[in-house]
N, C-alpha and C positions, 0 to 999 in steps of 0.2 A: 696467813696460811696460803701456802701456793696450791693453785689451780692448776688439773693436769685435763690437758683436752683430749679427749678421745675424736680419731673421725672414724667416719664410716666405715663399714666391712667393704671387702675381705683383712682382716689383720696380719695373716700368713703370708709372706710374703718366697717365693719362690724365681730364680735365675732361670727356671724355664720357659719357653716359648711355643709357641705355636710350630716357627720352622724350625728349631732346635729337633722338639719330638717326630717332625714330617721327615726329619733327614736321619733321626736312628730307627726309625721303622724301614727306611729304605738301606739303611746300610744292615737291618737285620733279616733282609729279602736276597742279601746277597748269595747266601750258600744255596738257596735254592736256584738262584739263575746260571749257577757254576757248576752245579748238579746236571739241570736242564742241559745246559749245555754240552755238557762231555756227554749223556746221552743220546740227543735230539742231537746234535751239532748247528750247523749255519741255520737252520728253522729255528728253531727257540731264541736264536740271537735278536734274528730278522722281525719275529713277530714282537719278540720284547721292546726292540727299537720303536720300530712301527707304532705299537701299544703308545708307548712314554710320548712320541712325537706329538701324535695325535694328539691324545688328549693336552697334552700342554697347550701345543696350537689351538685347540678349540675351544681352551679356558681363557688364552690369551685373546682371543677374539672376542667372544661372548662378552669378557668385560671392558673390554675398548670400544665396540662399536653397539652392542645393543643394551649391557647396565651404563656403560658410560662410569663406571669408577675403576679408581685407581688399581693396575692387575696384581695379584697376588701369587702369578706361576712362580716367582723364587719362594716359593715358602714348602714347596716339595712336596705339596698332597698331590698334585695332580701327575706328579711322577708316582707317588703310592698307589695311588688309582690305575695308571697304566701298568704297571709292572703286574699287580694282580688280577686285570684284565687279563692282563700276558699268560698268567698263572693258570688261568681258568681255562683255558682253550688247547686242543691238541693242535702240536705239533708239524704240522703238514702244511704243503704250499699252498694249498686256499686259504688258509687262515693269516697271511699275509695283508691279504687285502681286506677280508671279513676285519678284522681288527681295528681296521680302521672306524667300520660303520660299529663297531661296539663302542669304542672309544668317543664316536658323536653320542652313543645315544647315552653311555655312561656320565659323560660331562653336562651336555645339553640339559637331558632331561633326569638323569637321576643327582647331579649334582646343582648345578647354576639355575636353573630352573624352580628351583626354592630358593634363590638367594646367595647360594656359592657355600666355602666351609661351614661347616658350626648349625645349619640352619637346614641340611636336607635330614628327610627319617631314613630313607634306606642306604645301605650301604651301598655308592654309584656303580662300583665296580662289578656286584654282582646282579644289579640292574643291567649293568651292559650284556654279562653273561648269559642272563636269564633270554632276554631279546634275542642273543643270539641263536641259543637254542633252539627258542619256538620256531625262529624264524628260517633259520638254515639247521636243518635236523640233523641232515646226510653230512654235513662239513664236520657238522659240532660233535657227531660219533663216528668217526671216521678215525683211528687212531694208529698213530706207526709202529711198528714194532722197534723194542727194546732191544738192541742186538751188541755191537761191539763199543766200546768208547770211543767219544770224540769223531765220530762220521763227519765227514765234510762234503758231502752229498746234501742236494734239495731232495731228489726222490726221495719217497718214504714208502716202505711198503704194509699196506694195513696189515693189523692186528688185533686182538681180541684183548680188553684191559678185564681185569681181576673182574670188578661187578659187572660186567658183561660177562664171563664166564656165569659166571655165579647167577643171572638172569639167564641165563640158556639152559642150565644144569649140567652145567661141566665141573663143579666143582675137584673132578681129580686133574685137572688140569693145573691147578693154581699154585705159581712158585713158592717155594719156601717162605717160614715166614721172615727170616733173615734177607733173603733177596729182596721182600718186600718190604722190610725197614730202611734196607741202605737205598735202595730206589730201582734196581734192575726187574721193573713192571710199566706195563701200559700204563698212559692214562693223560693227565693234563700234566701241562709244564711243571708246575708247581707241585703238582702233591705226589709225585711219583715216590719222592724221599723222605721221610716220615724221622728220618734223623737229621737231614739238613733243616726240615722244619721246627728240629726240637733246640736246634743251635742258636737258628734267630730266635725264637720262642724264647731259649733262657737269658738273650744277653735282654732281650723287652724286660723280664723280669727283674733282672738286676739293676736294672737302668730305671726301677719302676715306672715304667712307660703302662705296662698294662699288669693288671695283677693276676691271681691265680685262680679267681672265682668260675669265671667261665670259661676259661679251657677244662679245667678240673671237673667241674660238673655238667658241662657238655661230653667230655670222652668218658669221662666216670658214667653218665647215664646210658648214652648210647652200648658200652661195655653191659650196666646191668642189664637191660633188656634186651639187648639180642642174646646175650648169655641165657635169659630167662624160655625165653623161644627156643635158643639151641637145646637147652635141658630137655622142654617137654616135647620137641622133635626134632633130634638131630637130622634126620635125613630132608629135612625141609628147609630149614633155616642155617643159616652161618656160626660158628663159634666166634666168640667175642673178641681175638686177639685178630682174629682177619677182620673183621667188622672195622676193627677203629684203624688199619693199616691199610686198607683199600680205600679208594676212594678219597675225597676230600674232606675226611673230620677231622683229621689234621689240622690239615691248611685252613679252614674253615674256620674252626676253633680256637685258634690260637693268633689267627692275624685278621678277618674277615668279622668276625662276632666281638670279636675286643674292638673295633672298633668304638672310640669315647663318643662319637658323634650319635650314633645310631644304635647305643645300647644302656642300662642303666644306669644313674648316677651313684646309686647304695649297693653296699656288697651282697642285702639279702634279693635287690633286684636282679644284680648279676645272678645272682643262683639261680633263682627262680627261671632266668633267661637261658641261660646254659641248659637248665632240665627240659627246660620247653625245646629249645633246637635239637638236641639227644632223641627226645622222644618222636619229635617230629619226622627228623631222618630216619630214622629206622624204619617208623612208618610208612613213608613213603617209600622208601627201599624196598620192603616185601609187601606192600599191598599197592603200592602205586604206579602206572605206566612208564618211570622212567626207573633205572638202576640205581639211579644218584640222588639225591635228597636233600644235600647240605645247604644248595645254594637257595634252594626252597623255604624252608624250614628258617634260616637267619634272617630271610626277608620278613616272612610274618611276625616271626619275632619281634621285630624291626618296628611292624607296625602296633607293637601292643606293649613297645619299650612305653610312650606317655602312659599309658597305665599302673606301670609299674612304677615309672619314680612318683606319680600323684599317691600308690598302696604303700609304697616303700618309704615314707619319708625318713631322713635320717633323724636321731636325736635332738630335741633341742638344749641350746646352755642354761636357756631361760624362758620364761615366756615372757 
């Protein structure tokens, strides 16, 4: 009788990689820096650069002179980290240099600082963001106005983005909602376009890089409940179709919270992660001191993902 040897799990065997997937999330970031760009012009370039420089630089140091192991910057997370650094921030020529000190604090301490890929809970990027915020208020809301394509100017002249209108009570001020899907609205690099980010979103999809759990039932939630609030008083709260088009639940949702490192391993954990970030921003949207919420909301998340894959566990074959 022949003997057939089994080894160890994993038995699935898969052609993908680690920098395989770090480089089509970055080439699924493109239409948004091409977006950025024809509206922001030479800023959104400058800070994207800036952004990517950084943190590569400060991944490549970290692990040469203070882990002392082999570096890892060709594997293309820490250009994904800078780029949605870049995303997260307006526009304007302070933010050249602020990017920098995000980008330390984004690699430093929300990524390398645990150990480098694979091994931080938060997502770095919006650790960088978050910092930046607390810490530079006036920069971080400071936002240029939307005006003609492809500007080739640094000046910027401020302006007022959607959830800032909408936190002041101007709501008859707010562009179309078409203006606001194709992107001609204030606001950070990245999420101004709600169709560039639906581009990279589907080719992740197809590519199965990320699946459909948590975009879905992150803008799915955020959609019912502020729909829920809009019903029982319009004149207070937002309708649901500006809700998921303003602001970063987008961008959020679909590149930032899909994150593999820093969100569930089971698809009922994703859900559950998604409803949690949905509910969380809104929340903080209308009851909380800042307009914006998303970046908030994915971090906690973030930290109550080990909960969710210890309640979630997936099926087993056997026991």
């Amino acid at each position: 009788m022949k003997l057939l040897n089994i080894s160890g799990s994993p038995h699935v065997h898969s052609d993908e990689s680690t920098k395989k997937i770090m480089w089509r999330v970055n080439l699924a970031l493109i239409p948004m820096l091409l977006v950025a760009i024809a509206y922001f012009g030479l800023n959104a370039l400058l800070i994207s650069l800036v952004s990517v420089a950084c943190c590569v630089l400060f991944q490549w140091l970290i692990e040469k002179f203070i882990l002392k192991v082999p570096t890892t910057i060709c594997d293309g997370s820490a250009v994904v980290t800078g780029l949605l650094l870049a995303f997260n921030v307006p526009a304007t020529a302070d933010m050249i240099w602020l990017v920098a000190i995000g980008a330390l604090v984004a690699i430093a301490i929300g990524k390398m600082s645990f150990g480098g890929l694979g091994k931080n809970p938060f997502n770095p990027a919006l650790v960088g963001r978050v910092f930046l915020l607390i810490s530079f208020p006036v920069q971080m809301t400071t936002w240029p106005t939307v005006g003609k394509w492809f500007p080739m100017s640094f000046d910027t002249v401020a302006g007022a983005t959607p959830l800032g209108l909408l936190k002041e009570g101007g709501a008859e001020a707010l562009p179309q909602a078409w203006e606001m899907f194709v992107g001609h609205i204030g606001g950070s690099l990245g999420e101004v376009s709600a169709l560039a980010i639906l581009i990279g979103a589907i080719y992740l999809l197809c590519r199965k890089i990320i699946s459909w759990h948590i975009p879905v039932s992150f803008i799915g939630t955020a959609f019912i409940f502020s729909g829920i609030l809009w019903l029982v008083n319009p004149e207070t709260f937002v309708d649901p179709l500006t809700t998921i088009l303003t602001g970063g639940i987008m961008l959020g949702a679909c590149f930032m919270a899909t994150d593999m490192v820093t969100s569930p391993m089971s698809r009922s954990g994703q859900l559950i992660f998604g409803v949690g970030c949905g509910l969380l921003t809104i929340i903080i949207r209308n009851w909380g001191a800042y307009p914006e919420g998303v970046s908030f909301a994915i971090l906690i998340m973030n930290a109550v993902t080990p909960l969710l894959n210890r309640w979630c566990k997936p099926v087993r074959f056997a026991n």
